[in-house]
C-alpha positions, 0 to 999 in steps of 0.5 A: 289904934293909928298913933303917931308917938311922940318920946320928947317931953317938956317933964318926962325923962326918955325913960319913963316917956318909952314906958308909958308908950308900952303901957298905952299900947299894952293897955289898948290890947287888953281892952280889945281882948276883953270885948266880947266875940262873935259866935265864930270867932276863936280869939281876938288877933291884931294887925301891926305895922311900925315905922318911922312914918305911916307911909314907911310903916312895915308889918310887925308881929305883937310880940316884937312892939317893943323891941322895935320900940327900943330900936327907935329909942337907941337911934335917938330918934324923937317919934314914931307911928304904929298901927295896932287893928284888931280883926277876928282871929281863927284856930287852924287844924292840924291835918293828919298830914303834919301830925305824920311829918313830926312823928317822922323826924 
């Protein structure tokens, strides 16, 4: 998902505006976690980035969308881009090396 997101609307209030942004977003992340994965895959991870513009989006981890949603909303600015892709996500080992290093402190 590439989308430039628009809060002005001829009948919507602000408020009901910004929760069906984040219900779209939410709604698109639950569709590609519901798709079927490859064989090697572990899970389903996303790429983020937000900004103003999509020459001046930074990346993002999921669980911050909203909050910089409502940082946009607060400085009453009227749009903003995100950019959600998903990609193959991976689990990483522990080492025995960590397991050591918490069990010392």
């Amino acid at each position: 998902m590439k989308k430039i997101f628009e809060l002005t609307h001829p009948k919507l209030k602000l408020a009901r505006r910004v929760d069906a942004i984040k219900h779209e977003i939410k709604k698109y992340i639950k569709r590609e976690r519901n798709k079927t994965l490859p064989e090697d895959v572990d899970f389903c991870d996303f790429d983020c980035k937000f900004g103003d513009k999509a020459e001046d989006a930074k990346e993002i981890h999921l669980s911050e969308i909203n909050k910089h949603i409502d940082a946009i909303v607060a400085q009453e600015k009227t749009s903003f881009y995100l950019e959600i892709i998903a990609k193959a996500g991976y689990r990483q080992t522990k080492s025995v090396a960590d397991d050591d290093e918490m069990d010392a402190e």
